[in-house]
C-alpha positions in Angstrom: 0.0 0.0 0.0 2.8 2.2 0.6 4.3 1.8 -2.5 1.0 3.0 -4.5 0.7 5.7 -2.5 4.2 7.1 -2.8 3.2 6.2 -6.9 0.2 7.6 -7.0 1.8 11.1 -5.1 4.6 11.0 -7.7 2.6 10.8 -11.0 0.3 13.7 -9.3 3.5 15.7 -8.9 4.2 14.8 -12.7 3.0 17.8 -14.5 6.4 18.6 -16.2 9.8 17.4 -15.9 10.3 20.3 -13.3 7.4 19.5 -10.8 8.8 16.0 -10.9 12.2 17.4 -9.9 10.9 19.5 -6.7 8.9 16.5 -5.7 11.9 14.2 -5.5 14.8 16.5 -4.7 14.0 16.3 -1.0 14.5 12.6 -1.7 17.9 12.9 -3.2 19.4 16.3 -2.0 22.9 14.7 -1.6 22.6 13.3 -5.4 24.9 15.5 -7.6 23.0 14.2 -10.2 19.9 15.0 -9.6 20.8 18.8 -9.0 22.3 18.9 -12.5 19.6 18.0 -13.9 17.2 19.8 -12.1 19.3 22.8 -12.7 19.6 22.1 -16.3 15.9 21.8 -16.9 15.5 25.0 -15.1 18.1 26.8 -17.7 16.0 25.2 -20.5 13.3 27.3 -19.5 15.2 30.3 -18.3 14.1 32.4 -21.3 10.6 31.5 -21.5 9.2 31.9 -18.2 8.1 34.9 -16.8 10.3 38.2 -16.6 9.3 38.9 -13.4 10.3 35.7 -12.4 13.7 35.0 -14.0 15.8 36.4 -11.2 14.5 33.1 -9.1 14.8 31.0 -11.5 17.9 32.2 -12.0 19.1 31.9 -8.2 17.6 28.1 -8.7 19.9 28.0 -11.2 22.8 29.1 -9.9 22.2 26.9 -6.4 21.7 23.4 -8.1 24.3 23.5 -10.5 26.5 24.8 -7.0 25.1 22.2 -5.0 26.1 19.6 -7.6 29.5 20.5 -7.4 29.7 20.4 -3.9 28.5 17.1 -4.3 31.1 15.8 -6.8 33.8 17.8 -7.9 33.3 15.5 -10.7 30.0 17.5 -11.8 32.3 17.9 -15.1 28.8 19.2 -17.1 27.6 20.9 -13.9 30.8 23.0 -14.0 30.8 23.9 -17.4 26.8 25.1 -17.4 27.3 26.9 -14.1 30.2 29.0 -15.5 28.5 29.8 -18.7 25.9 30.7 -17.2 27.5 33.5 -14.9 29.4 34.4 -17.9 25.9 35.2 -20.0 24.9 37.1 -17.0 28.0 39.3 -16.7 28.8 37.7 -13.3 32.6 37.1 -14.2 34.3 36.9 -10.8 31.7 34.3 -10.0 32.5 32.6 -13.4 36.5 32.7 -12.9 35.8 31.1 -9.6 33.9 28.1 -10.9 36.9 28.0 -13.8 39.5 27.4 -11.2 37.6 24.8 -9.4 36.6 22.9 -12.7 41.0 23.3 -13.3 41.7 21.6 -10.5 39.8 18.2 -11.6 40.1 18.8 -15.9 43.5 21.2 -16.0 44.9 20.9 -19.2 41.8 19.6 -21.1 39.8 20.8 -23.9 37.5 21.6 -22.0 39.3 23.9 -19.6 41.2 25.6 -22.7 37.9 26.6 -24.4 36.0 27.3 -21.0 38.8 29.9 -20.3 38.6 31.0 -23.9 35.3 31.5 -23.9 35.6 33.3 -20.5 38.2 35.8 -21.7 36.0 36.1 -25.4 33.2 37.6 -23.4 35.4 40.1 -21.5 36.7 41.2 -24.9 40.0 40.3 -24.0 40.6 39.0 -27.7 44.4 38.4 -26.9 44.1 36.4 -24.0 41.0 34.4 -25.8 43.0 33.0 -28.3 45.5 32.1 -26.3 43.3 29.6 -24.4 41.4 28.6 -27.9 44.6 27.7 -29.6 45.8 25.7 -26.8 42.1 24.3 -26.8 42.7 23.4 -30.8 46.1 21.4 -29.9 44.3 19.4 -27.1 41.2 18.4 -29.7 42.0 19.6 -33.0 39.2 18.0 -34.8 36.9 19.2 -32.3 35.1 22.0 -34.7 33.6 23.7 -31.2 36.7 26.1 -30.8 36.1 27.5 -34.5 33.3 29.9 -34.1 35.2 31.7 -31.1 38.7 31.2 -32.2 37.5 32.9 -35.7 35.7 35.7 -34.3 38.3 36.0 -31.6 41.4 36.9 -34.2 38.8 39.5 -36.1 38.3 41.3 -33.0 41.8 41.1 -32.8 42.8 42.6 -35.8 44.2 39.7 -37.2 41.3 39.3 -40.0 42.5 36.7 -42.6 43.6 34.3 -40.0 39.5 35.1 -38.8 39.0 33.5 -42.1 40.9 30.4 -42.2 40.3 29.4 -38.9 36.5 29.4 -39.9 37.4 28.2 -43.3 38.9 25.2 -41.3 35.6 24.8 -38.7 33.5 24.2 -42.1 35.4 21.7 -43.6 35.1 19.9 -40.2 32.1 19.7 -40.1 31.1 19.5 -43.5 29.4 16.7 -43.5 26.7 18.1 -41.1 25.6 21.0 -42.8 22.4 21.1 -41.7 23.7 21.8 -37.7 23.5 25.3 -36.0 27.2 25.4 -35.9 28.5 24.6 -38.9 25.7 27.2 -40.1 26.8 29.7 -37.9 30.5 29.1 -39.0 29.6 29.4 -42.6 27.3 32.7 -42.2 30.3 34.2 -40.2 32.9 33.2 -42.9 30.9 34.8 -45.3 30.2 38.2 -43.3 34.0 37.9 -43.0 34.4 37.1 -46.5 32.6 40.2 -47.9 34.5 42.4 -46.2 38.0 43.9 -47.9 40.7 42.4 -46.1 43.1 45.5 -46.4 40.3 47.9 -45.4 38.9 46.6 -42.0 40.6 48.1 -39.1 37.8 49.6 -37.7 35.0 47.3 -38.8 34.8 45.2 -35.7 32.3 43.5 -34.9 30.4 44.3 -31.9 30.1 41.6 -28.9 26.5 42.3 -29.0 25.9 41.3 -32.5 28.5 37.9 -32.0 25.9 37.1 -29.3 23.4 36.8 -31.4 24.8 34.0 -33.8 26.8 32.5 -30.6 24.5 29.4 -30.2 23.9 26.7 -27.5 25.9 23.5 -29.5 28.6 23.1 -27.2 26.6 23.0 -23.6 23.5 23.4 -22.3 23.5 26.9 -21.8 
């Protein structure tokens, strides 16, 4: 009888993949798991719900991914959402923080390489950027992730035929999956790029702002 009843309470709890997750977590509040994915179904929604109520989701957010981590410092995914997610909110020293703490368990990874990358891309620090996405490439370099960044990164840089082939490069990775985001998003940049005169672009960079807005959610959750 017990067990129906603790059924029967769960599948009334069921509405959506997030009800289920507040009915269990008091269940399984020391299972790192469980907070990732509570946490990531949380960032799924993050731009849907409610305005007014973003700020508490993203607090939700922010905890479960943290508590995750506290958990395991094996939450490798939980790391990587939590610090792009600070990072798309402007909260850098919190995202530095949770980029040394994923170093200690993955230093010298892909992984940390483009994390740090990434974290440096959205400061604007184009220098320091490729740094990390170059050392990113030699870790994985037929892992096409790094291209969009590493691309953008040496246009912002001044450096805009290298912009060119590197995104040259990121295509004919993944050229045989045209129809993905990325490999779109590498394309249309190449070709924004592309129409540009080479010898006449030092001050046509390209604002952070409008990189946002073909920057897409391929490599993590976030």
């Amino acid at each position: 009888p017990s067990y129906a009843y603790a059924t029967y309470e769960r599948n009334k709890a069921w509405k959506n993949n997030i009800t289920l997750f507040e009915h269990d977590l008091p269940y399984m509040e020391n299972c790192a798991r469980a907070h990732y994915y509570y946490a990531n179904e949380l960032l799924q929604t993050y731009h849907i719900v409610d305005k007014k109520k973003r700020n508490l989701v993203a607090e939700k957010i922010a905890n479960h991914f943290g508590r995750s981590i506290e958990i395991s410092d094996k939450s490798f995914a939980s790391y990587l959402n939590l610090a792009k997610f600070y990072i798309g909110h402007n909260m850098f020293e919190q995202a530095y923080r949770i980029i040394e703490l994923f170093n200690k368990s993955y230093a010298d990874t892909f992984h940390s390489h483009h994390l740090l990358g990434y974290y440096h891309f959205y400061q604007q620090n184009f220098y320091k950027a490729i740094e990390a996405l170059e050392k990113a490439r030699e870790k994985a370099p037929k892992n096409n992730d790094n291209y969009f960044l590493l691309g953008w990164s040496y246009h912002n840089n001044g450096n805009y035929e290298k912009a060119v082939q590197v995104l040259e490069q990121g295509i004919a990775l993944n050229y045989e999956h045209p129809e993905t985001t990325l490999m779109n998003n590498q394309f249309v940049s190449y070709n924004v790029l592309k129409k540009f005169d080479i010898s006449d672009m030092n001050e046509k960079k390209v604002s952070d702002e409008q990189i946002k807005g073909m920057l897409t959610n391929d490599w993590i959750d976030y």
